[in-house]
C-alpha positions in Angstrom: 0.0 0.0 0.0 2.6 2.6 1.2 4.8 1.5 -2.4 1.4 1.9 -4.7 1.1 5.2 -2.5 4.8 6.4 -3.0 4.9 5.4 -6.8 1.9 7.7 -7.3 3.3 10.4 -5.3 6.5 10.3 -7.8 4.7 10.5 -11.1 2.7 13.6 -9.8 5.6 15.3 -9.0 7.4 14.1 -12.0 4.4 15.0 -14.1 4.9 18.5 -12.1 8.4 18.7 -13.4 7.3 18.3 -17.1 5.1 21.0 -17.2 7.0 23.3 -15.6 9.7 22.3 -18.1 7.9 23.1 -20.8 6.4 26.1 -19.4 10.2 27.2 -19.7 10.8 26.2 -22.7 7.4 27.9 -24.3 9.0 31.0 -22.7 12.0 31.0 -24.6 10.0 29.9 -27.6 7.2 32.9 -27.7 10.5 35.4 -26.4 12.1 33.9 -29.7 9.0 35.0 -31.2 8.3 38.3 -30.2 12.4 38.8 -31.2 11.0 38.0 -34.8 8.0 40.3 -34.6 10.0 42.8 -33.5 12.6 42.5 -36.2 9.7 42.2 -39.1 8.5 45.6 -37.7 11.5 47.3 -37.7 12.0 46.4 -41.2 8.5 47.5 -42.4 8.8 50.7 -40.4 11.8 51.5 -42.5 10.1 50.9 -45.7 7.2 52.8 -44.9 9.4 55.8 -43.7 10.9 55.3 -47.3 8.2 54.8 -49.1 9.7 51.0 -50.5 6.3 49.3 -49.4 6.2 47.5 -52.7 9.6 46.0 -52.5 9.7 45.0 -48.6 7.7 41.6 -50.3 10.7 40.9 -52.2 13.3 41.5 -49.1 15.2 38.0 -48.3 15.5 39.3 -45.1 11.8 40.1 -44.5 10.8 36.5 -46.3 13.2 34.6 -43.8 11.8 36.4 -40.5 8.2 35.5 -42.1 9.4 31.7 -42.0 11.4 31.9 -38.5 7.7 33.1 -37.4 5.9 30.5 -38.6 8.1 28.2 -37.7 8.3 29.7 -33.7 4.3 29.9 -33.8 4.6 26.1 -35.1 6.5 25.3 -32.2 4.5 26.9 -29.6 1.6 25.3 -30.8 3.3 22.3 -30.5 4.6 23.3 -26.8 1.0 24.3 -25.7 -0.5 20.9 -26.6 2.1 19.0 -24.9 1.3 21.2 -21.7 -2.3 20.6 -22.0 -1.8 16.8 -22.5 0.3 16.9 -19.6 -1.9 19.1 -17.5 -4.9 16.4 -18.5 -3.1 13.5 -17.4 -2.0 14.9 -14.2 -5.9 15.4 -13.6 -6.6 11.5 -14.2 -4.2 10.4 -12.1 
């Protein structure tokens, strides 16, 4: 009884540990993201102070920050689902 007890106490707090790692890591990830945003803007400011609106589309630069963002908001996603699943387990158990 007391090992069934202890084993149960462990996964919680295991279970615990995972979401608060991935809390962490979603963090980093959506600071990584807001980094991008941030850089994307910065850009489009400067073409709308210079009236280049039509040629920001074209920018390398601009199309790769578009991908790192879909990529990070891919990633969160993915983070966020792991943290529910996680959070819904720890409820069953």
């Amino acid at each position: 009884m007391a090992e069934k007890t202890l084993n149960k106490l462990k996964n919680t707090a295991l279970n615990y540990a995972s979401t608060a790692l991935l809390r962490v890591e979603l963090a980093a990830e959506e600071s990584k993201l807001k980094k991008h945003f941030q850089a994307l803007g910065q850009k489009l400011h400067g073409a709308v102070r210079d009236d280049l609106l039509n040629t920001i589309k074209d920018d390398p630069s601009v199309v790769e920050i578009l991908g790192a963002i879909e990529e990070e908001k891919r990633v969160i996603e993915s983070l966020r689902n792991r943290i529910d699943n996680t959070g819904s387990e720890r409820e069953e158990a």
